[in-house]
N, C-alpha and C positions, 0 to 999 in steps of 0.2 A: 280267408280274410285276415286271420292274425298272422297267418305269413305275410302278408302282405304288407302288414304296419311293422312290423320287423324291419322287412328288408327298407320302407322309407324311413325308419327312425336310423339303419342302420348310412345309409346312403346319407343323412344329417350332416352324421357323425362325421361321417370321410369326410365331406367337402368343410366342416368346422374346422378340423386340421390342418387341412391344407392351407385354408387362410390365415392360422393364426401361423403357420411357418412362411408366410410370405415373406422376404427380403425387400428393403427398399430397391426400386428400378430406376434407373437415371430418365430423367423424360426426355434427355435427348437420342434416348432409344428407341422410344415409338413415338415421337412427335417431328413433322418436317422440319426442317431449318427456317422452311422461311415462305413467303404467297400468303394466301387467301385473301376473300373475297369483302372487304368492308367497304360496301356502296355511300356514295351521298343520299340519302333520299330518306326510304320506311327503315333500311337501316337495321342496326339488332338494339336489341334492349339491355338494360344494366345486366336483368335478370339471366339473357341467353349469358353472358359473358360469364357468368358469377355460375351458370348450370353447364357451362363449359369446363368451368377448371371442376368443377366437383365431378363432372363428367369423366375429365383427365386423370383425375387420383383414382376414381374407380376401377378406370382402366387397368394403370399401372400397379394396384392392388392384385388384379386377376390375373393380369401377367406373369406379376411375380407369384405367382401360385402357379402356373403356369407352365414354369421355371424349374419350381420345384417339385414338380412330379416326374417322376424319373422312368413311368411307361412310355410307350410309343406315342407319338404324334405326326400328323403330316400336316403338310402348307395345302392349302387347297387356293387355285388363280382368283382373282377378283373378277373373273370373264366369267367362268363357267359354276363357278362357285363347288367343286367337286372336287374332291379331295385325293390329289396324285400319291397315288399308292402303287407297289412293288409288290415284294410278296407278301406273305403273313411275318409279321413284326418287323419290316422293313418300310422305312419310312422314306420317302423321297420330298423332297423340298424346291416350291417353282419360284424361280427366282423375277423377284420384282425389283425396281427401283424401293419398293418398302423393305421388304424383307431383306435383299441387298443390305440395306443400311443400318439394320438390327444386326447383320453378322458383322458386317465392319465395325458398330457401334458407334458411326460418324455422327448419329443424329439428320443428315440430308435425304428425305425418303421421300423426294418426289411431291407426288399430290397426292392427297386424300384418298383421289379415285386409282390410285395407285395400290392403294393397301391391300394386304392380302390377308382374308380373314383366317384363324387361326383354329380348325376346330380339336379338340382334346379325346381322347379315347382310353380309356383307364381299362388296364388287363390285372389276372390274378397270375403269380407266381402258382407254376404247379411246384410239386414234389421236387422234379429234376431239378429245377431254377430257371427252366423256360416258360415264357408267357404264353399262358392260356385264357382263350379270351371265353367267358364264367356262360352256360347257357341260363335263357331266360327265368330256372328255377331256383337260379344259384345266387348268392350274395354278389349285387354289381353298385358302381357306380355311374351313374348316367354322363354323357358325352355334356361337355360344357363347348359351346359356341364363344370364341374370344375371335372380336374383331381388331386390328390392329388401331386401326385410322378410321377409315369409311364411316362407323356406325357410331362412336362415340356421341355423338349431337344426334338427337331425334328428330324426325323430322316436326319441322315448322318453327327450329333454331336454328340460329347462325353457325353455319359451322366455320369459327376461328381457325383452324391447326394450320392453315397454309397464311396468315397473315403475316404482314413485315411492317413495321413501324419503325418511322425514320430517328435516329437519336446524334444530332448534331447540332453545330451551332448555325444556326440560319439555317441553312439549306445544302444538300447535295446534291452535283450535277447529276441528269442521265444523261446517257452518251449513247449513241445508236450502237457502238460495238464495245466489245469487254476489253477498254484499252483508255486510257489516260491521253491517249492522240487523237481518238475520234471524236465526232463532230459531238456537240451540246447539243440534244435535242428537248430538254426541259428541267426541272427542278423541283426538286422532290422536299419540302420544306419541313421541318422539325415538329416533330409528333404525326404528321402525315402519315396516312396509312395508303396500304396498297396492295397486288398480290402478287405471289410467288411466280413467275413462269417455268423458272431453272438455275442451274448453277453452272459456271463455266471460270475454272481456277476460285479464285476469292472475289469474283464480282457474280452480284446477283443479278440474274434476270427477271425484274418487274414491270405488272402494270398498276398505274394511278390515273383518273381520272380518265385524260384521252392521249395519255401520254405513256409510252412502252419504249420500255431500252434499260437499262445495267448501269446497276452504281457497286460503289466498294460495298463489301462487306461489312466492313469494320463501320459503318457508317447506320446499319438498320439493327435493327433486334427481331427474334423470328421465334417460335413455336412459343412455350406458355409464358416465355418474359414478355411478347408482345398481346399474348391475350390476356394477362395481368394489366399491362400496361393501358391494353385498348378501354378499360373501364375509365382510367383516369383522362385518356384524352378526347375518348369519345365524348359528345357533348349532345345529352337526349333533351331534342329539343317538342315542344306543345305551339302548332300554328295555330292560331282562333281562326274560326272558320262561320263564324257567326257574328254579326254586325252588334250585339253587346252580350257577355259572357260573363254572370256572377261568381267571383273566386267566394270560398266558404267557409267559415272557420274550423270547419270539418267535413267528410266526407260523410256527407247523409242532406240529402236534401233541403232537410225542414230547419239547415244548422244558418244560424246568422251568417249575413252577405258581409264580410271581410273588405271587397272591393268590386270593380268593375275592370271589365279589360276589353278593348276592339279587335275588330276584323283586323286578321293578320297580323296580329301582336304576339310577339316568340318569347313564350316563356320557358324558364330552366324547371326541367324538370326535377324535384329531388327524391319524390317515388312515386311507387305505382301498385295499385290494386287492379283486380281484373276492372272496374266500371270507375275508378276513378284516378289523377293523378295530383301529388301535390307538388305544386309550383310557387317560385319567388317572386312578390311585386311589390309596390312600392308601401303599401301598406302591410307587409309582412307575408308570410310564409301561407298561402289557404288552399282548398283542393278545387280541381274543377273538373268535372263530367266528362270523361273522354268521347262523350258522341257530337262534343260541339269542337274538337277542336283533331288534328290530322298531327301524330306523334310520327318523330322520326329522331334518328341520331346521325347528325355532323362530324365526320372527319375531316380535317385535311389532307387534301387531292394533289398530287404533283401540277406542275401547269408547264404545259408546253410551250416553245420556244415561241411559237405563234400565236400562243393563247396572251402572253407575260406582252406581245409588243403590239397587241391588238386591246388589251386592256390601262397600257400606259398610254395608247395614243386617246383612248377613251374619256381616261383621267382628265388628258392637257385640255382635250375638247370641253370637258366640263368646268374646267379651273379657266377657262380662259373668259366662257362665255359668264362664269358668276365672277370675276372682274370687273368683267364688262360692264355687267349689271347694276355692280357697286359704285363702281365709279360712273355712271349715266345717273345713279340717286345721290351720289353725295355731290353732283353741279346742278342739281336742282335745288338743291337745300334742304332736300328730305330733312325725315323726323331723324338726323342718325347720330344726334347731339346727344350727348347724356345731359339730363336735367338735373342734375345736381340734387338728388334725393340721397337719403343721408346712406344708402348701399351703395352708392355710387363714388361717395365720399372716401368708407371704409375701405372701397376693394374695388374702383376704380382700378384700370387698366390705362399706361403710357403708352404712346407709340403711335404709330399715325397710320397702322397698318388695317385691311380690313376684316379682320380677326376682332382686332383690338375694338374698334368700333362696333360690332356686331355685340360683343360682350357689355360696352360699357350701355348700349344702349338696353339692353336685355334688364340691367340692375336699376332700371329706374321703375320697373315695374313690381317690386321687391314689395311683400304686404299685399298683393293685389287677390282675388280668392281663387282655387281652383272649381271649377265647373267641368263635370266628363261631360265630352263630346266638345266642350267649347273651343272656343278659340280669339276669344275678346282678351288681350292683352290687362284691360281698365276692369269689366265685367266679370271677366270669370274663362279658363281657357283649362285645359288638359296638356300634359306634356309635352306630347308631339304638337297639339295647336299652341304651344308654349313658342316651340323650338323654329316652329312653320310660317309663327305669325312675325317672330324677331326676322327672320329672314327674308321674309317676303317685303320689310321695309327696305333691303338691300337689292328687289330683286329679281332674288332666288326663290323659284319655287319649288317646296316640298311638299311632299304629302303625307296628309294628314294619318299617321300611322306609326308609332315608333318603330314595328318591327320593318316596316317599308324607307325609313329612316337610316335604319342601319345597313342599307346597301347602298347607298347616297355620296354622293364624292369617291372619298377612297381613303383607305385604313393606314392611321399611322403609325397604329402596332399599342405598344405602351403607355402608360399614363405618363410616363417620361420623356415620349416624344410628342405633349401636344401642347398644342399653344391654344393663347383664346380664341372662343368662336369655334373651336371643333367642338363635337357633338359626341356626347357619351354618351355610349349607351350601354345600358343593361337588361336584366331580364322586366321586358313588360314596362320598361322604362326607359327615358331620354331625359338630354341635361344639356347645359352650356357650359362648355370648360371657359374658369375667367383667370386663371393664369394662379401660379401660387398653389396648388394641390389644391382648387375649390370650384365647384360649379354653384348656378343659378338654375332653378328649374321650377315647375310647375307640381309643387309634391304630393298634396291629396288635401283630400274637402278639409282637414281637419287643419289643417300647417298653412294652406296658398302656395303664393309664391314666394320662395326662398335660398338662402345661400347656406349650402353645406360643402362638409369636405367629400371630394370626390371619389375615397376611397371606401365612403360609407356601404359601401354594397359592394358583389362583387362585379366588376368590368371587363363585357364582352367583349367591346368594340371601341376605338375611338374614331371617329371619319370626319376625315379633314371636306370643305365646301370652296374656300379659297386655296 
C-alpha cells in the first residue's frame, strides 16, 4: 500500500514538470487552416465557442509538454487508433493530412477527422544510456493520450477547428474551380461562415449554405481567429414558441413580469443558464424559460447564384404588388393624409413617395396607448399591430408578429440606407423609420405610441415594403 502512494505521489511529480517546462505552441500547428461545420438552425452556443478555445489552449498546453519529453513516442492512424511501432525504442510516424502539417508547421491539417491522436510513452534511462522500459514494480510514469484535433470538443459541442469566416468588404465570389476565370457560382457575404472542404494553391475549398466551390484565401480567416471571431458574429437567437411569454426581472419564477412577448418573436440572446436565458426587449433586459421558446444561433450562409436571382425576383414580385396596393388606396382617398397632429408637425416627412406617406401617416397616431396583443391604432395596439395596422391602410398586409416582420420585403442593410416607411427591427421589437435617424413605434404600456431616435437599441434589421 505505501508503495503504492509512493509511486502516484511520485508519478504527480513527473507530470507537474513536464507542464510547467511547457513552451508556448503556435496554434497553427495543431489547428486546420480553415472548414468546419457552423449550420443555420440549433446552431452552437456562445458557451460551445468560449469551451472551444479553452478546449484549444489546453490542447496546446499538452502538446507542448508533449514536445518536451524527450522519450519515445509513436503516431498511432485515426483508423485503427493503434499505435505503429518498429522495434523497441524505435518510433515510426503514419502520416496524415494532420500530422503532415505539424511537420511542415503549415498550419493546413485537413479535417478534424483527419487528426491523428498522439499517444506518449515515458521510459527510464538505464545505467548504459539506453531506454529501459521500468517493469510494473518500478518507479513509472503512465502513458498520457494526446489527441491532436478529433477530441478537443466533447461530445455534444460544436466542434469549431474546421470553420472559415468570411472577412471582406461585401462579399466574395465562389467560383466552381480554383481560378479567377471560372464561372460565379454564389457569394459568400462578410461575416458569413461556412466549411472547410480543401486547399488547392491559395484558394480555399468551401461549403455554405447550398452553395460549394473556392474563393481566395486571403478573403476568409480560418482555425481559432475564426472561432474567436464566430462568437462575435454568430447571433444566438430565442423563437417564442408559445402564443404569450412572460420576460422576468430575473431568472426565478416568482420574480416580477418585466414584459410580455408573442408567438415567433426573436429575441437576442445575452445569456444563458442551464433552465433559463436572458434576452433584450423593449422594456429592457429580463429572463425567459427556455422550455417556451426554440434557441438557435444565426450565421450568414453564402447564397448561390440561383438562390441571389430567385430571391430578387421575389423582392420585385412583392415591391410591385405593395405599389400596387398603395396606389389602388391613395385614389380612393384613403386615411393616408396626415392630420396635422403636432408629431406630424415636428417630424413630418416631404416627398410624395410611398415611404413618405406610410411614415407621415403612422405620426398622427403619436400619444395613442400601447395594448399587447392589440392592434387599434386610437385604442391601444402592440408594435407589430403598430407597424401592421399603419400598412394595411396602404394595403399591405403583415403579420401580426415582429419576428415574422423581419422577413417581410427585403433588407436594406444599415440604418444608412433607409428611408421612411422601412421597418426596423430589433430584438422582440419593430418600428417605423421616419427619416432623419428617428422612428415611430408602439413602445410599451408605460410610454404608448412614440417618436424616438432609431439608434436607441441595437438594430437587426431594416426591411424595406415599397
Amino acid at each position: 500500500m505505501k508503495k503504492t502512494i509512493i509511486r502516484v505521489a511520485a508519478m504527480l511529480t513527473i507530470l507537474a514538470l513536464f507542464l510547467i517546462s511547457a513552451k508556448p505552441v503556435s496554434a497553427s500547428s495543431y489547428l486546420p487552416a480553415a472548414g468546419g461545420a457552423l449550420a443555420y438552425g440549433d446552431g452552437i452556443s456562445i458557451s460551445d465557442i468560449k469551451a472551444t478555445l479553452a478546449k484549444s489552449q489546453a490542447h496546446k498546453t499538452a502538446a507542448a509538454t508533449h514536445a518536451n519529453i524527450n522519450n519515445k513516442a509513436y503516431v498511432a492512424s485515426s483508423e485503427d487508433g493503434v499505435g505503429a511501432t518498429g522495434e523497441e525504442g524505435t518510433a515510426l510516424k503514419a502520416e496524415t493530412p494532420a500530422s503532415k502539417a505539424m511537420a511542415e508547421n503549415n498550419g493546413v491539417a485537413g479535417s478534424a477527422a483527419d487528426a491523428a491522436p498522439v499517444a506518449v510513452t515515458t521510459y527510464d534511462n538505464g545505467d548504459d544510456g539506453s531506454d529501459t522500459e521500468l517493469d510494473d514494480d518500478q518507479l513509472y510514469t503512465p502513458s498520457m493520450q494526446i489527441n491532436i484535433e478529433s477530441h478537443i470538443v466533447e461530445d455534444g459541442e460544436q466542434d469549431l477547428s474546421n470553420t472559415i469566416i468570411a472577412k471582406c468588404n461585401g462579399w466574395v465570389n465562389v467560383r466552381a474551380e480554383a481560378s479567377e476565370e471560372a464561372e460565379i457560382v454564389g457569394k459568400l457575404y462578410d461575416k458569413s461562415a461556412g466549411v472547410w472542404l480543401g486547399k488547392e494553391g491559395d484558394w480555399y475549398k468551401i461549403q455554405s449554405g447550398s452553395c460549394t466551390g473556392y474563393v481566395k484565401g486571403e478573403y476568409v480567416v480560418s482555425g481559432e481567429e475564426a472561432i474567436a471571431l464566430a462568437e462575435e458574429v454568430g447571433q444566438r437567437v430565442a423563437v417564442v414558441n408559445t402564443t404569450t411569454l412572460k420576460v422576468r426581472e430575473q431568472a426565478d419564477i416568482n420574480s416580477p413580469v418585466l414584459g410580455l412577448v408573442g408567438n415567433e418573436d426573436r429575441l437576442s440572446v445575452l445569456e444563458e443558464t442551464d433552465e433559463w436565458c436572458k434576452v433584450s426587449i423593449e422594456e429592457g433586459d429580463g429572463w425567459i424559460n427556455k422550455e417556451y421558446v426554440k434557441l438557435r444561433t444565426e450565421f450568414v450562409q453564402a447564397e448561390s447564384k440561383e438562390e441571389e436571382e430567385a430571391r430578387l425576383r421575389r423582392e420585385e414580385e412583392e415591391r410591385k404588388k405593395a405599389n400596387a396596393a398603395a396606389k389602388k388606396a391613395t385614389q380612393k382617398g384613403g386615411k393616408n393624409a396626415a392630420a396635422g397632429s403636432a408629431a406630424v408637425a415636428a417630424y413630418g416627412v416631404s416627398g410624395s413617395g410611398y415611404g413618405a406617406s406610410v411614415a407621415n401617416y403612422a405620426l398622427q397616431f403619436v400619444g395613442n396607448p400601447y395594448v399587447y396583443g392589440g392592434t387599434s391604432l386610437t385604442n391601444g395596439t402592440d408594435c407589430s399591430g403598430f407597424t401592421m395596422s399603419v400598412y394595411r391602410n396602404f394595403g399591405v398586409a403583415l403579420p401580426h408578429s415582429s419576428g415574422a416582420q423581419r422577413a417581410c420585403g427585403y433588407s436594406v442593410g444599415s440604418i444608412a440606407n433607409a428611408q421612411p416607411g422601412d421597418i426596423v427591427c430589433y430584438s422582440g421589437h419593430v418600428a417605423l423609420y421616419i427619416g432623419n435617424g428617428m422612428i415611430v413605434h408602439a413602445s410599451t404600456a408605460k410610454t404608448g405610441i412614440k417618436v424616438s431616435t432609431a439608434g436607441y437599441r441595437q438594430i437587426l434589421d431594416i426591411r424595406r415594403i415599397f
